[in-house]
SEDREN-796999 format. One record per residue (C-alpha): x, y negated, z negated; residue in one letter; chain. Coordinates in Angstrom, 1 decimal. Each point is the difference from the previous one (the first is absolute). Layout:
+--------+--------+--------+----+----+
|     xx |     yy |     zz | aa | ch |
+--------+--------+--------+----+----+
|      X |      Y |      Z |  a |  A |
...
+--------+--------+--------+----+----+
***
This chain:
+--------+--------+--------+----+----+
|     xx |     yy |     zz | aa | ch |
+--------+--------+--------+----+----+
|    3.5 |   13.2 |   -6.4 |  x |  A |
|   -2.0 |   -3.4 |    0.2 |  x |  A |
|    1.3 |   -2.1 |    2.9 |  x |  A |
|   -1.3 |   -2.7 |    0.4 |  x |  A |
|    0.0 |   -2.0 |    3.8 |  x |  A |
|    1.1 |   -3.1 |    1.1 |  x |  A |
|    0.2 |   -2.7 |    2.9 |  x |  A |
|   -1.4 |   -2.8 |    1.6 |  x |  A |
|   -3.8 |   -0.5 |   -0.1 |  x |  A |
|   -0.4 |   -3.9 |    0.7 |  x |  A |
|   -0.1 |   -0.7 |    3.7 |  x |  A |
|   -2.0 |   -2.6 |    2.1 |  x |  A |
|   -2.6 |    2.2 |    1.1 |  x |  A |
|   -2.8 |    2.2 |   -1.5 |  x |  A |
|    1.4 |    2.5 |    2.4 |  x |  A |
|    3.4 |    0.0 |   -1.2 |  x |  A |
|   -0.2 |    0.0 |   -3.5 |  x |  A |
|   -2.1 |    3.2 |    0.8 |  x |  A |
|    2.8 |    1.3 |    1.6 |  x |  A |
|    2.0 |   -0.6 |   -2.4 |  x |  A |
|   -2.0 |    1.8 |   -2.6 |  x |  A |
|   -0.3 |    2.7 |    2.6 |  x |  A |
|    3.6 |    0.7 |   -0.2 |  x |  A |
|    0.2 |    0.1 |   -3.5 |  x |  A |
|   -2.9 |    2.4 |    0.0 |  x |  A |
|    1.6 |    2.3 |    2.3 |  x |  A |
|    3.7 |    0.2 |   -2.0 |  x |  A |
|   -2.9 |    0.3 |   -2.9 |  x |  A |
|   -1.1 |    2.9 |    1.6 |  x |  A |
|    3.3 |    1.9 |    1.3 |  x |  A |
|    0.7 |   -0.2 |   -4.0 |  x |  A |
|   -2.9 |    1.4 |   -0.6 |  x |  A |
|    0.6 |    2.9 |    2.3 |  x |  A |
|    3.6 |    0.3 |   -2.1 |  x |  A |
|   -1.4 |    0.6 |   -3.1 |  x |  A |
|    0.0 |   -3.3 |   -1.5 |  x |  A |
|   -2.6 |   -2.4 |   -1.4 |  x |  A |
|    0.3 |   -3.2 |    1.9 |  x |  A |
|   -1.5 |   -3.2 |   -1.1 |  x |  A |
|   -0.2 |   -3.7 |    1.8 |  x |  A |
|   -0.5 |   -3.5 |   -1.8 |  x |  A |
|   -1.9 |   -1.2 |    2.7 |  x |  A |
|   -2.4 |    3.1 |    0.2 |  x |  A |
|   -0.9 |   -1.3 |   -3.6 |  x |  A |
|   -0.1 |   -3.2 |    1.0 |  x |  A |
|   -2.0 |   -0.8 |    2.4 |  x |  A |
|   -3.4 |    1.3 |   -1.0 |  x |  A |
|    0.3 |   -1.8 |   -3.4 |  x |  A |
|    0.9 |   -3.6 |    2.0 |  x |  A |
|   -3.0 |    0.5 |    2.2 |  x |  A |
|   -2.7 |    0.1 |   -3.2 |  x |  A |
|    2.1 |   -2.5 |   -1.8 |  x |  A |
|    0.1 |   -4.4 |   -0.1 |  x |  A |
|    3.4 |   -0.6 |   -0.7 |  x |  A |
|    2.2 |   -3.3 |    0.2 |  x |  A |
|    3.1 |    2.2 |    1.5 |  x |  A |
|   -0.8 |    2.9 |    1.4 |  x |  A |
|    3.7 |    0.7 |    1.2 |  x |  A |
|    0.8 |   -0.1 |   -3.5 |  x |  A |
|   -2.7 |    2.3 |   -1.1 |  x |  A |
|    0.9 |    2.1 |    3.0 |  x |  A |
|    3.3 |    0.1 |   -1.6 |  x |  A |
|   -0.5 |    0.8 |   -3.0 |  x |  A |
|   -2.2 |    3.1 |    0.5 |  x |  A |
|    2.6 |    1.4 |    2.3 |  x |  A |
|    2.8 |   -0.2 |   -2.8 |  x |  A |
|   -2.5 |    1.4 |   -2.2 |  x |  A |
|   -0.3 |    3.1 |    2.0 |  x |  A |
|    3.6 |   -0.1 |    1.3 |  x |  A |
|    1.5 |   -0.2 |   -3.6 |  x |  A |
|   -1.7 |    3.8 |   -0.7 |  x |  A |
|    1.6 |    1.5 |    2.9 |  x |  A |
|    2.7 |    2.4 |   -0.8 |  x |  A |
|    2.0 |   -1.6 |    3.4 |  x |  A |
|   -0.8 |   -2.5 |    3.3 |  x |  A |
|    0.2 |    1.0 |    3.1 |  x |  A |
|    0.7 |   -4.0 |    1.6 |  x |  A |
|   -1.0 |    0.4 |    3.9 |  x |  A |
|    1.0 |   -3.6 |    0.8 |  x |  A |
|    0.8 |   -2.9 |   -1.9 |  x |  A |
|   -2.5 |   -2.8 |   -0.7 |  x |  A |
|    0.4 |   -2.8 |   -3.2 |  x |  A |
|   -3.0 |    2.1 |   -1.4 |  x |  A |
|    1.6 |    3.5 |    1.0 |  x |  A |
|    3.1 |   -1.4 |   -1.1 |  x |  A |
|   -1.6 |   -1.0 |   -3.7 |  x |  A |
|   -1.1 |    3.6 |    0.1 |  x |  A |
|    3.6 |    1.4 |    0.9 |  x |  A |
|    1.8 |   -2.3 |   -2.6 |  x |  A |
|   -2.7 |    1.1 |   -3.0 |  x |  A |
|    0.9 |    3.5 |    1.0 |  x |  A |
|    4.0 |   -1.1 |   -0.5 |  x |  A |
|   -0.5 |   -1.6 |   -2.6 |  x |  A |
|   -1.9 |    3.3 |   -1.7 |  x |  A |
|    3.3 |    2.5 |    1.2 |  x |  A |
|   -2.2 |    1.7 |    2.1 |  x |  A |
|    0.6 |    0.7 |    3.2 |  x |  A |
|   -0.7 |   -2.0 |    3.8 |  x |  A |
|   -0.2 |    2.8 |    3.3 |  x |  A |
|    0.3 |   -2.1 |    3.3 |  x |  A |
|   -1.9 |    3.0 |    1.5 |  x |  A |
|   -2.0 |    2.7 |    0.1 |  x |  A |
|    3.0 |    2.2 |    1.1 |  x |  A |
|    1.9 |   -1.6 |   -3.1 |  x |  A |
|   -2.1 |    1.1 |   -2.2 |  x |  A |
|   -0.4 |    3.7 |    1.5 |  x |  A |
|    4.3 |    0.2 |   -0.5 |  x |  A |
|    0.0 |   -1.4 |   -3.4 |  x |  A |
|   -3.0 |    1.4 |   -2.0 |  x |  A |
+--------+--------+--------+----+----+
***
């Protein structure tokens, strides 16, 4: 399954948005491990916005993460955010399901 991952990244600090990446990398991985194909918005992201002059980058941030969240087969939502949460509600919105947790999705699927 494609499951893609969720939660905060904005913070106040260089350190903590890496931190906050780092934790969606790691419930990224454990998927991985499962058998599953995850993918994260932000992981697509944040490269692009680096190269790129834009007016909004939140926006664009946005938009790329929908983008790759809307060909994910489920989310797995590690913490809510307003963009997390724009992720979570595209994924209701589509009928497809939204784990809280690694463990959730390891008794469901």
């Amino acid at each position: 399954m494609i499951i893609g991952v969720a939660g905060p990244y904005s913070a106040h600090t260089a350190a903590q948005r890496q931190e906050n990446l780092d934790k969606m990398n790691e419930a990224a991985a454990r998927l991985l491990e499962l058998g599953h194909i995850p993918l994260i918005g932000m992981n697509a992201a944040l490269p692009v916005l680096e190269k790129a002059s834009v007016p909004d980058p939140y926006h664009c941030t946005m938009e790329i993460s929908l983008a790759v969240i809307s060909a994910c087969d489920a989310l797995l939502l590690l913490a809510e955010s307003p963009g997390a949460n724009k992720e979570r509600d595209l994924m209701l919105s589509l009928g497809r399901p939204v784990f809280g947790s690694v463990e959730e999705v390891v008794q469901t699927v």
